[in-house]
C-alpha positions as CSV (number, residue, x, y, z in Angstrom):
1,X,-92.8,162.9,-30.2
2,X,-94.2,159.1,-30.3
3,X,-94.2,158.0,-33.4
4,X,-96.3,154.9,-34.0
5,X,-95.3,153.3,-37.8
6,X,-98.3,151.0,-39.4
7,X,-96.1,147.6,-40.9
8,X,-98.0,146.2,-43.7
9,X,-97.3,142.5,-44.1
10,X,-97.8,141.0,-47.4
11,X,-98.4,136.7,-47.2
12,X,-97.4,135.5,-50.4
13,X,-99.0,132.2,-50.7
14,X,-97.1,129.5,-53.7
15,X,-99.0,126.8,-54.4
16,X,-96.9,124.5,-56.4
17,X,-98.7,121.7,-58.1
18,X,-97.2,117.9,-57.6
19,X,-97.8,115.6,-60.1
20,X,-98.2,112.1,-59.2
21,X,-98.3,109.0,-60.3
22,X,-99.5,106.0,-59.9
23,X,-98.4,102.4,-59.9
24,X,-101.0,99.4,-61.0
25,X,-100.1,95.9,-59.5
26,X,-101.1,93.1,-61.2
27,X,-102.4,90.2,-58.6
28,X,-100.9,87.2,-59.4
29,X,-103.4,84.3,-61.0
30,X,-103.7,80.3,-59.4
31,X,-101.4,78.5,-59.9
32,X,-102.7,75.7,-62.5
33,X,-100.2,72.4,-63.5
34,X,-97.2,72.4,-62.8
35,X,-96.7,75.8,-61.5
36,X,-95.3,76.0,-58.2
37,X,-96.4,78.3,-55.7
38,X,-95.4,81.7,-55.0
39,X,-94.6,84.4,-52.5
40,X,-96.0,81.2,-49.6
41,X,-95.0,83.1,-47.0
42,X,-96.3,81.2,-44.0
43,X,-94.6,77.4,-43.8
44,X,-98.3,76.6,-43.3
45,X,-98.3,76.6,-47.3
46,X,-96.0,74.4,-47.9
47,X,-97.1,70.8,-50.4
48,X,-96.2,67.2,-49.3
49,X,-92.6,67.3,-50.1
50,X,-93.6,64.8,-52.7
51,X,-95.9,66.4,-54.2
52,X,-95.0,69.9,-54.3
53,X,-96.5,70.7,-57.9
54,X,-100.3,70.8,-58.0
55,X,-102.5,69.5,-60.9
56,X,-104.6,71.9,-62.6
57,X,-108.0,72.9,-61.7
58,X,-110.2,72.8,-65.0
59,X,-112.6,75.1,-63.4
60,X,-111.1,78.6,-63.2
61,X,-111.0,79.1,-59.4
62,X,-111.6,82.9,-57.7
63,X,-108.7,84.8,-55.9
64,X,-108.5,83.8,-52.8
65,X,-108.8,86.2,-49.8
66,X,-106.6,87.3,-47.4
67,X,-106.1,85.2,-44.8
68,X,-107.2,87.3,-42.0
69,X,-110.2,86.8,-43.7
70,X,-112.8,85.0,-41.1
71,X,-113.6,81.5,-41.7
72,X,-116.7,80.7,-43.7
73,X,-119.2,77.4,-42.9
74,X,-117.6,75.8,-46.2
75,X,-113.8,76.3,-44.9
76,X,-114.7,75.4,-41.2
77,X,-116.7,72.0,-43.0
78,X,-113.5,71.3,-45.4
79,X,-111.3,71.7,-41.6
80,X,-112.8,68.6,-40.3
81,X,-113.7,66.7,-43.5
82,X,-110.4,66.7,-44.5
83,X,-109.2,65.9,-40.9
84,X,-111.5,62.6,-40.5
85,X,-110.1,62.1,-44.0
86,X,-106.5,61.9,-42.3
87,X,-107.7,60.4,-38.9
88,X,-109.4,57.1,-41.1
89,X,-106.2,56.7,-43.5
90,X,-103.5,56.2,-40.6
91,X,-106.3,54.2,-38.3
92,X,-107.1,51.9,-41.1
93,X,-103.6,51.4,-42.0
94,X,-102.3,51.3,-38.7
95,X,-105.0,48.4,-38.4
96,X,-103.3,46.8,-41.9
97,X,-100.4,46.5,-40.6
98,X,-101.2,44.5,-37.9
99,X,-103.2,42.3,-39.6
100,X,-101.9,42.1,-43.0
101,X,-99.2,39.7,-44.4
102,X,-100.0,40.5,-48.3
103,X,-96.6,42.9,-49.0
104,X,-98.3,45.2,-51.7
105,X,-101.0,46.0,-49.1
106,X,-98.5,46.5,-46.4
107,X,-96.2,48.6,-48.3
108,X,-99.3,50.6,-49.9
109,X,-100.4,51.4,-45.8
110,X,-97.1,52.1,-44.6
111,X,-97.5,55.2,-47.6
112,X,-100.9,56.2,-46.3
113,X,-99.4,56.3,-42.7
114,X,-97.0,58.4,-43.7
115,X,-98.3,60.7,-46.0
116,X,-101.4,61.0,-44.1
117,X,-99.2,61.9,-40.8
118,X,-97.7,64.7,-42.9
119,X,-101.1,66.3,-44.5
120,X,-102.6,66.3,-40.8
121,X,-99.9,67.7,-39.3
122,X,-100.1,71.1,-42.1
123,X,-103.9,70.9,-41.5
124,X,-103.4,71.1,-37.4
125,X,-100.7,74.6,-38.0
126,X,-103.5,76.0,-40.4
127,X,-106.2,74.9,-38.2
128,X,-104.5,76.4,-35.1
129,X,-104.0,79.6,-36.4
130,X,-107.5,80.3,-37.2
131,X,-109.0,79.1,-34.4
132,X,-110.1,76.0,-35.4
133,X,-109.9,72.6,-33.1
134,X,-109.4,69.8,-35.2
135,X,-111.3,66.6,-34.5
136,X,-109.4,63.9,-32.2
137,X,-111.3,60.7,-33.1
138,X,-113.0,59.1,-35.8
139,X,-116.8,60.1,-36.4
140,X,-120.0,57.6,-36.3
141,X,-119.4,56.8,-39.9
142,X,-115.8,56.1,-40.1
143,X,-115.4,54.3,-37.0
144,X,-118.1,51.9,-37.9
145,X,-115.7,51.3,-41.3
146,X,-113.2,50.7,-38.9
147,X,-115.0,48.4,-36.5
148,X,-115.6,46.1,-39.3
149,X,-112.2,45.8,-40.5
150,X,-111.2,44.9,-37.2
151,X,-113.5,41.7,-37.4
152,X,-112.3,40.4,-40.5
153,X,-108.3,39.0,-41.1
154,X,-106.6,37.3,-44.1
155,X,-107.7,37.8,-48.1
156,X,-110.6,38.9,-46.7
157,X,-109.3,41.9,-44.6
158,X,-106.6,42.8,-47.7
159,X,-109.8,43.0,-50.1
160,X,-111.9,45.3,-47.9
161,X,-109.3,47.5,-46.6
162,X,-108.6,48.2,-50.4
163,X,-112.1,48.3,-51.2
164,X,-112.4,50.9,-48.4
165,X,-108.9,52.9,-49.3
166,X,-110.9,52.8,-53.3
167,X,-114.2,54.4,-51.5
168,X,-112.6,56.7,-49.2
169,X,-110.1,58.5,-51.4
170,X,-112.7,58.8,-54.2
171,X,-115.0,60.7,-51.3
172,X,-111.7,62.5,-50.0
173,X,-110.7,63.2,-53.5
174,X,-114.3,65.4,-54.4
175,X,-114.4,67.0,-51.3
176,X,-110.8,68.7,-51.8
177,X,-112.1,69.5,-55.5
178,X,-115.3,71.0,-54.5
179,X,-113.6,73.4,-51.9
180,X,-110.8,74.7,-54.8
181,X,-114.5,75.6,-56.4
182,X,-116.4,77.3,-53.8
183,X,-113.8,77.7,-51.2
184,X,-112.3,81.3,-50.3
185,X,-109.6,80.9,-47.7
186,X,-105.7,81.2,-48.9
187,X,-104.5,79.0,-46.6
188,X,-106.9,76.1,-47.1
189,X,-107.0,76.4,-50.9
190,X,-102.6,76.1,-51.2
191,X,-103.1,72.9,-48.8
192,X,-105.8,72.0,-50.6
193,X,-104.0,72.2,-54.1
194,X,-101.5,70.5,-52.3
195,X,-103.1,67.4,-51.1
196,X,-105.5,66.9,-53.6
197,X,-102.6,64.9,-56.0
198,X,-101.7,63.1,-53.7
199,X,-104.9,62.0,-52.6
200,X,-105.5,61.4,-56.5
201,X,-102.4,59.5,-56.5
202,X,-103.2,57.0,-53.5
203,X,-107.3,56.9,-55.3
204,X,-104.9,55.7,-58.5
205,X,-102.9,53.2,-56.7
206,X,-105.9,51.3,-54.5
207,X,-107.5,51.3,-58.1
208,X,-104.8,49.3,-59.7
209,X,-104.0,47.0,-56.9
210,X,-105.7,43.7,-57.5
211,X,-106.3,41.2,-54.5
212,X,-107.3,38.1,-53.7
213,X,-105.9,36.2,-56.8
């Protein structure tokens, strides 16, 4: 005889309930005076060596994005502003050292030569990794600035190169101000915090120097 025998399965389901918890990071604020910079992890974002503290920003500036971010109009604009900036410094003082015998003004371009060199050269990593071509000569504007220091020599050449240095690094100095405010890329606001006390430095030191006397 077949006997055929029915298997009844019982599933016994478990549901075991896992508590979890969660862990709240804190993103970290601007740095304001004298607080250096943290967690730079791209050389990119690295200060003048001589200036590697930035000043304060007395408006409170927004978190800036991540810098895969795309590029905004206002960081593509700050790019090149900041790179004629550069591109007139060492041109101009290139020119002063040719033409120059006063020492104060000789020693003041070999400084904006060589700071200069080293802001343009951070610009031109940050600018190549975005993208971004950096100008290679001076625009309309600056070049006609330079033209006319190339027709003057003497007192007269020391007082407008200084004159100019005065005009330019004031111009410089708002536009790296105004893109702390409004501008959103990481990258370009650590240079930026970077160079601006510099610039405010050499703006400090044109002021003071006193010619033709």
């Amino acid at each position: 005889m077949l006997y055929q025998t029915k298997s009844l399965k019982k599933v016994i389901t478990t549901f075991v309930g896992i508590a979890s918890a969660s862990a709240f990071l804190s993103l970290p604020v601007l740095a304001q005076a004298n607080c250096n910079h943290q967690g730079q992890n791209n050389s990119n974002r690295n200060v003048l060596n001589q200036n590697s503290t930035p000043t304060a920003n007395p408006t409170a500036s927004p978190q800036p994005m991540n810098s895969n971010t795309p590029l905004t109009t206002t960081d593509v604009e700050f790019i090149n502003q900041a790179a004629q900036s550069d591109l007139t410094e060492i041109q101009t003082s290139q020119l002063a050292l040719q033409k120059s015998q006063n020492t104060a003004v000789r020693n003041f371009a070999q400084q904006m030569i060589k700071h200069h060199t080293a802001s343009s050269q951070k610009l031109a990593a940050i600018a190549q990794a975005k993208g971004v071509t950096l100008p290679t000569e001076l625009d309309s504007q600056n070049q006609a600035l330079l033209t006319k220091l190339q027709g003057l020599s003497g007192s007269n050449f020391d007082q407008a190169y200084m004159q100019l240095q005065t005009q330019a690094h004031q111009k410089t100095l708002a536009e790296y101000q105004n893109y702390l405010q409004t501008g959103l890329d990481a990258d370009l606001r650590v240079f930026a915090s970077g160079i601006a006390p510099v610039v405010k430095q050499h703006l400090e030191m044109a002021q003071k120097m006193t010619l033709g006397r």
